[in-house]
C-alpha positions as CSV (number, residue, x, y, z in Angstrom):
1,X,-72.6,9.7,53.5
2,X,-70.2,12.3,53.5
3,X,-69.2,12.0,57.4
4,X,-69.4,16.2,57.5
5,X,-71.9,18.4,59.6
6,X,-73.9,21.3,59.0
7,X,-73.5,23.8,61.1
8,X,-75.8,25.0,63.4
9,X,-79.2,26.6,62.2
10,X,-77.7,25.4,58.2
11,X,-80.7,23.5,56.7
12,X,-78.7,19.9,55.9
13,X,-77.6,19.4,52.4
14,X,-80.5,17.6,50.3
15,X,-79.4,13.5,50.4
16,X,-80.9,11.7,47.2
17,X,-81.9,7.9,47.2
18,X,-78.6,5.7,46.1
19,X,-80.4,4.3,43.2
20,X,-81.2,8.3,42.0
21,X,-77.4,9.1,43.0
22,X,-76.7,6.4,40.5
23,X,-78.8,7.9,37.8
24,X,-77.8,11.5,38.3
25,X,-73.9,10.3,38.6
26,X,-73.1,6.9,36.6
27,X,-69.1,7.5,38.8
28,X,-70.8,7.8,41.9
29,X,-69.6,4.6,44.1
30,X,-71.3,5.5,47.4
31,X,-71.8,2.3,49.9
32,X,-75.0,2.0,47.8
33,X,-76.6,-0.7,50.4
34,X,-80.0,0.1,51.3
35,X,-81.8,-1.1,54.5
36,X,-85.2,-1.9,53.6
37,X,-87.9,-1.6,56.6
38,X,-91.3,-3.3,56.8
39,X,-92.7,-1.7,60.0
40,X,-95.7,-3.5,61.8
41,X,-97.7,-3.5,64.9
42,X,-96.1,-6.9,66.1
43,X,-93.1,-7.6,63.8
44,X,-91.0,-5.2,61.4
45,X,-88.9,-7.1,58.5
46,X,-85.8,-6.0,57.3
47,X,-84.3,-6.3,53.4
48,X,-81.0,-5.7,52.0
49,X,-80.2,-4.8,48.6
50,X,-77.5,-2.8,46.8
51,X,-77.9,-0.8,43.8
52,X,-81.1,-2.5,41.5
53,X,-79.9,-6.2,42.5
54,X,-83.2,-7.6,44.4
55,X,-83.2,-6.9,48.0
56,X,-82.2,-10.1,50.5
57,X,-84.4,-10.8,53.9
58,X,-82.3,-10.4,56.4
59,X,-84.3,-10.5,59.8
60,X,-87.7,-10.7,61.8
61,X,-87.5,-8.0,64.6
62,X,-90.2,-8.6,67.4
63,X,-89.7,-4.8,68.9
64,X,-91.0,-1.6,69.4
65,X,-90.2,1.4,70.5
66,X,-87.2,3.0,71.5
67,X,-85.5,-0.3,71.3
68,X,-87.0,-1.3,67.8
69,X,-85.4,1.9,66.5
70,X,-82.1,1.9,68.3
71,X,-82.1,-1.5,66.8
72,X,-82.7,-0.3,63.1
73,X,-80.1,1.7,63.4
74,X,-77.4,-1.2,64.8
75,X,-78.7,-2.9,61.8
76,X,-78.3,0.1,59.4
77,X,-74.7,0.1,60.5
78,X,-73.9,-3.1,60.7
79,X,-74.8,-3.9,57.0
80,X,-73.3,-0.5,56.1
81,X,-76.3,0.8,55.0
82,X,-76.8,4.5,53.4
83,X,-80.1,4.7,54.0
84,X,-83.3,3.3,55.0
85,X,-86.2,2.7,52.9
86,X,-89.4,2.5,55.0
87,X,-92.6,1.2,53.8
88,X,-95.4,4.0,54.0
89,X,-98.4,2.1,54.6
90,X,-101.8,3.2,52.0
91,X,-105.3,1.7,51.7
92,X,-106.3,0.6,48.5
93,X,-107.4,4.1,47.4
94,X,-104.2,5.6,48.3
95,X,-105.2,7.3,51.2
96,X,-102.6,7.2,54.5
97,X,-104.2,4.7,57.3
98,X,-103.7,5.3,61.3
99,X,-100.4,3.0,60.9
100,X,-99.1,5.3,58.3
101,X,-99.0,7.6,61.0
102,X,-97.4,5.3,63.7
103,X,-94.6,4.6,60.7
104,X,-94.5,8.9,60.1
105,X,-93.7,9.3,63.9
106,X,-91.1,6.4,63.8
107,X,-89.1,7.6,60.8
108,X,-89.3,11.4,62.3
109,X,-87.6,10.0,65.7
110,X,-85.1,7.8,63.3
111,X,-83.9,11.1,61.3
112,X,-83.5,12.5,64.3
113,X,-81.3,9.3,66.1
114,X,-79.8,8.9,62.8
115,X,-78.8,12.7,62.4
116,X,-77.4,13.1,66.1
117,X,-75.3,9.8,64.9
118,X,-74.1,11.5,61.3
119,X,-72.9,14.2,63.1
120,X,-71.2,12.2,65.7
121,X,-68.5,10.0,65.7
122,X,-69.5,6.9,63.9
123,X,-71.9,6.8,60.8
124,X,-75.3,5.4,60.6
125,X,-78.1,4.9,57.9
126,X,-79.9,7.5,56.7
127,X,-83.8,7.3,57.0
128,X,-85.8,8.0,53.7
129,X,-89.4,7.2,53.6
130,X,-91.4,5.8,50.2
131,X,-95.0,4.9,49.8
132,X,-95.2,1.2,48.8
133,X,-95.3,0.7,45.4
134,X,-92.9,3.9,44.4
């Protein structure tokens, strides 16, 4: 992350996945850890990877709400994590379910935590979200 922020009513600069960074810029030696986020009505498990190594379990959270995401975050900057990757859930067709709204309305609130957190004093991950599968 570049640790800079927009000014007010400036549209953020686009962010690109670390692996896409990497494509785009073969110098590019960002952080490059990625939080990976499996988010579920009772549990939400949590990966680790860097670059296109295999992702490493790291943790079973039994939390939600506010706490569940102030959590991700602690977790995001604890393992110095650029960004978050967050399962988008899909039925079999490929149509979005009710919990792939639940997981929308958690990643909006996250971009939001995350941003107020970019632009202040210490850095956190960045949320991105993916459809499983991508």
């Amino acid at each position: 992350m570049s640790g800079r922020c927009e000014g007010a009513g400036e549209p953020p600069a686009p962010l690109l996945p670390n692996a896409r960074r990497r494509g785009r810029d073969p110098l590019w030696h960002g952080g490059g850890f990625s939080l990976g986020v499996d988010l579920g009505d009772a549990r939400t498990g949590l990966a680790v990877g860097r670059g296109i190594t295999l992702p490493r379990p790291l943790t079973v959270l039994k939390l939600r709400g506010q706490k569940l995401e102030l959590t991700l975050l602690d977790v995001a900057r604890q393992q110095e994590a650029d960004e978050l990757i967050i399962g988008l859930p899909v039925s079999a067709d490929g149509r979005e379910t009710p919990q792939s709204n639940k997981v929308r309305s958690v990643v909006g609130r996250l971009a939001i935590q995350a941003g107020l957190t970019r632009c202040g004093a210490s850095s956190g991950g960045l949320p991105s979200k993916r459809r499983r599968g991508d």
